[in-house]
C-alpha positions, -999 to +999 in steps of 0.1 A: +000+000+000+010+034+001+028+059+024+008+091+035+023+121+048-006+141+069+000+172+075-016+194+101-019+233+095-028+241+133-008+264+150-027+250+185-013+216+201-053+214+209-069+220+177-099+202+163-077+201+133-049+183+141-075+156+156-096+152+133-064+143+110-052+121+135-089+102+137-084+096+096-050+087+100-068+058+117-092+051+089-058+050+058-042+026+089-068+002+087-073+004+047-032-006+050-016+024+041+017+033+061+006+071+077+033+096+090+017+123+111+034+161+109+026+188+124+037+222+112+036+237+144+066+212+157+090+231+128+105+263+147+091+292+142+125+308+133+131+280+101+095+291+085+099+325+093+133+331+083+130+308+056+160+282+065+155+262+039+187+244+058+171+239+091+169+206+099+133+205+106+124+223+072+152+194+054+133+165+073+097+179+063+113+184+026+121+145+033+088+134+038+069+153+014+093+134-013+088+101+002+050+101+007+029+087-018-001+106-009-006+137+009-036+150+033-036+186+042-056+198+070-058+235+084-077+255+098-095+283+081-084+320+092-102+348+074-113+329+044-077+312+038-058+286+051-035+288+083-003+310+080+020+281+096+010+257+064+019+285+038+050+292+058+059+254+053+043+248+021+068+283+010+100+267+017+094+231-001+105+227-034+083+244-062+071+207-073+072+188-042+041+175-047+049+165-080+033+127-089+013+127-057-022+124-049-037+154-024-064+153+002-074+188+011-093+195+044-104+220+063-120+227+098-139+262+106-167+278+125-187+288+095-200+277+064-187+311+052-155+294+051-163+263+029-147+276-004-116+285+011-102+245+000-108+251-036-105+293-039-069+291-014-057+258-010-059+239-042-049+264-063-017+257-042-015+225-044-022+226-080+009+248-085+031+225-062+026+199-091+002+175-078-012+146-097-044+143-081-062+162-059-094+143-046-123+160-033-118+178-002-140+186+029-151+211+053-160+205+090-180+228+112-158+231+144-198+222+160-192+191+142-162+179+157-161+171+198-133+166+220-142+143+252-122+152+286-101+119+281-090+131+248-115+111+226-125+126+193-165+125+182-178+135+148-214+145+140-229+117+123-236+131+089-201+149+090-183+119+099-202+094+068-187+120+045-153+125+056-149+089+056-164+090+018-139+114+011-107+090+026-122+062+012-121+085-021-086+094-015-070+059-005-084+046-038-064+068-058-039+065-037-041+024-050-045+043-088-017+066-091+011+041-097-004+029-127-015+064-140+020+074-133+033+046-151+012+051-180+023+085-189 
């Protein structure tokens, strides 16, 4: 199966974000696809913003971006766009890093207001970062997503069928692009 780098925009160690990736993380496990978690907020704030590009933080994340086969991207939406910490990291990868790779964009927000921000901010992105296929992405209320005391995460029910419609989506292209790769 394939290796999936997912990637969470949150600048908050608490975020609904960053959990909600980690829940679907779960779901690519089980399907039997290898998942590496990162979290942009773990790279030092002096590498994105001062744009080391030798940090070894920004050279490991450069690292896994090659070596993933697939790629989900969650962030959180600020003011209509994704979250500043993801462009500072997706800014210091290499123009085409996602070059041959298939995409899964998400988002998390507290408005429907901020539902076209994955196709009018983020894909466009991804698109120019040389992606081979970007799925369908998907935006959750923050009302939608519940963190229990212990930790536990809980979905809506309605929210939660279609986020798992939208990984099963993505794995099975994931299980497609080596042969559409191959054929061109």
């Amino acid at each position: 199966m394939a290796t999936v780098l997912s990637v969470s925009g949150s600048p908050s160690a608490s975020s609904r974000t960053g959990r909600l990736l980690r829940h679907l993380d779960q779901r690519l496990i089980a399907q039997g696809h290898q998942v590496i978690p990162l979290d942009v907020r773990t790279v030092p704030a002096e590498a994105l913003l001062g744009a080391d590009f030798r940090h070894p933080a920004v050279v490991e994340a450069t690292e896994l971006f090659a070596r993933a086969d697939g790629v989900v991207v969650g962030t959180p939406v600020y003011k209509a766009s994704y979250s500043g910490v993801l462009k500072a990291l997706l800014d210091l990868l290499p123009q085409y890093a996602l070059t041959g790779k298939t995409v899964l964009p998400l988002a998390t927000g507290g408005s429907t207001a901020h539902v076209l921000a994955i196709d009018y901010a983020l894909r466009p992105v991804l698109n120019s970062m040389g992606a081979a296929h970007i799925v369908q992405g998907w935006f959750t209320l923050d009302k939608d997503i519940t963190v229990g005391e212990d930790g536990s995460l809980a979905v809506a029910p309605g929210t939660a069928e279609a986020l798992e419609q939208v990984v099963d989506q993505f794995s099975a292209a994931l299980d497609r692009t080596p042969a559409l790769a191959a054929a061109s």
